[in-house]
N, C-alpha and C positions, 0 to 999 in steps of 0.2 A: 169867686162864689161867696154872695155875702147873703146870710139871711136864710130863713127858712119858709115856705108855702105850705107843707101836711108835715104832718105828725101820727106817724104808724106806732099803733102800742101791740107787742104781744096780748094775748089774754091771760092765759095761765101763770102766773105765779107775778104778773102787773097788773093784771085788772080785779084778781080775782084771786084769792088765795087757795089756789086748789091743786099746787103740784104736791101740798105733802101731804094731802087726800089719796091723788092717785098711787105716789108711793107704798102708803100702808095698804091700801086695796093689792096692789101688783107684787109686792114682796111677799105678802103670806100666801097669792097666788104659786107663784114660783121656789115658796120655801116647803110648799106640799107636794112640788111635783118633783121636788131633791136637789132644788138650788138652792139652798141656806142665803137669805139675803135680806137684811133690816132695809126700815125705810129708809132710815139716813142713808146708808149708801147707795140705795134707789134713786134718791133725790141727787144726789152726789155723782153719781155716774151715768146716771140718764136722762136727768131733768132737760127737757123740750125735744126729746124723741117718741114716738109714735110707738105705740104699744106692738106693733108688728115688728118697729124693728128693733125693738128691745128683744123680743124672743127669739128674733134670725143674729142678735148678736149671742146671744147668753147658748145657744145652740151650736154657734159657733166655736164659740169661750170651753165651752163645758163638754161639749160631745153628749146631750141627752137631749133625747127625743121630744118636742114638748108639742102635747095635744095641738091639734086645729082648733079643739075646742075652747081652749082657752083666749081665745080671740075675742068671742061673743060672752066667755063668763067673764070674763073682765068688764067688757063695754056695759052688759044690766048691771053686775055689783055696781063698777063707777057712777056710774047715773044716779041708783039710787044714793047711793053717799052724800055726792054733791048734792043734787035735786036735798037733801036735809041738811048739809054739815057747812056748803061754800059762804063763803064772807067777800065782802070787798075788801082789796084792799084801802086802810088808813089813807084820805088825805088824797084819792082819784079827784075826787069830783070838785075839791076844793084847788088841784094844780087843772082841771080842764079849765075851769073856768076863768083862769087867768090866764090862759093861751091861746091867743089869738091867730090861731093856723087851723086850715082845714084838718082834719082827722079823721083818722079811719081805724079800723080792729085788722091786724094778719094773722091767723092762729095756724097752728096745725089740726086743732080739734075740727071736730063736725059741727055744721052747720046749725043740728039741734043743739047739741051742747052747748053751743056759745049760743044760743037764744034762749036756750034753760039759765046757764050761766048768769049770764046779763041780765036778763030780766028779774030773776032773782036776787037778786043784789040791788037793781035798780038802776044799774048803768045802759040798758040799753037806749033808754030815751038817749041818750048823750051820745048814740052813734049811729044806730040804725037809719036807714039802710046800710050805711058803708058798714058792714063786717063780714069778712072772706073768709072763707077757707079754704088751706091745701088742699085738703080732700074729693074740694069740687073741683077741681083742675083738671084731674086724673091720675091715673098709677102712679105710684113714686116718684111728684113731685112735690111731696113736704119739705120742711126745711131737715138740713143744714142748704136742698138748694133754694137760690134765691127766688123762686116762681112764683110767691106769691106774695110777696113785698114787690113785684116790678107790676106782678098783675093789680095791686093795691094802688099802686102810683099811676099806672095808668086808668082806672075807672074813677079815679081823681082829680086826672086829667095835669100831674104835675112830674115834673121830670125829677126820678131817682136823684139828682146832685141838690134838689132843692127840697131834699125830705130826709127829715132825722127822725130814728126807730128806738124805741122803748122795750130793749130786751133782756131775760132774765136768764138765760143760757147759752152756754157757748155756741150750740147749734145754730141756735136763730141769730148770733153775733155775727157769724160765717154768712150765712145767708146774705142779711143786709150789706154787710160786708163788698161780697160779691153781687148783689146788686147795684151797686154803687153809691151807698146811702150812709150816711154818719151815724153812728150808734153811741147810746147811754144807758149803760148798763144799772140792773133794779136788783139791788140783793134783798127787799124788803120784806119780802115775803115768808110764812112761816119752814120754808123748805132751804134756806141758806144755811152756809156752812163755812168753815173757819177760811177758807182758801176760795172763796164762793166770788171775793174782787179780783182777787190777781188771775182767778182764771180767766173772768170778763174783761180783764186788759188785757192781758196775752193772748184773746182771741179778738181783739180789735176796736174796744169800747172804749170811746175816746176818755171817759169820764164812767164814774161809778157813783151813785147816790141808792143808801139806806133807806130815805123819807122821803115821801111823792111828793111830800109839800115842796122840798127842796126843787121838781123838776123844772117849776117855769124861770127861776133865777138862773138855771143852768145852759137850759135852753135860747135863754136872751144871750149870756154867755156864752155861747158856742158859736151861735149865729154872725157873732162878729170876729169870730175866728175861721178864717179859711181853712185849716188844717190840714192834712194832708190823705188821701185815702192810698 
């Protein structure tokens, strides 16, 4: 295996700086209904999991009931947050453009969101059509499993061993992972944390870069290493 054909980027906290948004949105969520929990260790412990199943864990974790409702108050607060607060991240648009691979978006977010997202920032031009989401797949197939990184690779039309993934969490590391895809882990974003690389390598990222600018030197890099999955 030499070389790489697409290049799959997460959204949230790669393209876009908005997991330590959803953080402080969800922890004062959850620190009202009697779960005490700052953002950082919001970001820290559940950064690239779905708001659902943050609540069926902390439910689990805690033994307290937590509203239905808070499903749907979370999903308007976040919206409007992001829709005013999201930024790209530093240094996207300047590592696309020196990457000469197909591309595509695999998020867990919703379809609106990542077209609110993107466009707002002004990254969509640089992908659409291609941007997937879990969500559209059906039930509980977001990541950590791989469903929508293979479903990525396939409407791309290029085979998982010839596509390297741009992710900022261990969950979506797992995925790619078990998609059968090389990953390079993005601690860049405002939601990283002191142990935010070594958890991206111990969950399977061959490499870890702070600066996007850094990703297309890495990528030529890689590409010429077989590695091992």
């Amino acid at each position: 295996m030499d070389g790489f054909d697409l290049i799959i980027f997460d959204c949230d906290g790669v393209l876009v700086d908005s997991e330590i948004i959803a953080a402080d949105v969800e922890s004062k969520l959850l620190t009202d209904a009697g779960y005490p929990i700052s953002g950082e260790e919001m970001a820290e412990r559940f950064a690239g999991m779905t708001w659902k199943n943050i609540l069926l864990q902390v439910e689990r974790e805690a033994s307290i009931p937590l509203s239905a409702s808070l499903l749907d108050k979370s999903e308007k607060l976040l919206d409007l947050r992001l829709e005013r607060d999201v930024q790209a991240i530093p240094g996207v648009e300047f590592a696309i453009s020196r990457l000469d691979l197909k591309r595509c978006v695999c998020s867990n977010s919703s379809t609106h969101r990542l077209d609110m997202m993107l466009g707002k920032v002004g990254l969509k031009k640089l992908f659409a059509p291609n941007v997937f989401s879990a969500k559209d797949l059906g039930p509980d197939r977001v990541k950590p499993k791989p469903d929508i990184f293979l479903h990525g690779a396939e409407m791309m039309g290029v085979s998982p061993s010839k596509t390297v993934v741009v992710e900022d969490s261990v969950h979506g590391i797992h995925a790619a992972r078990d998609a059968g895809m090389r990953v390079i882990g993005f601690t860049g974003a405002s939601h990283t944390y002191s142990s935010h690389a070594d958890r991206l390598t111990d969950a399977g990222a061959e490499t870890v870069i702070s600066r996007m600018k850094d990703l297309p030197g890495v990528v030529a890099a890689l590409s010429e290493w077989a590695g091992v999955l």
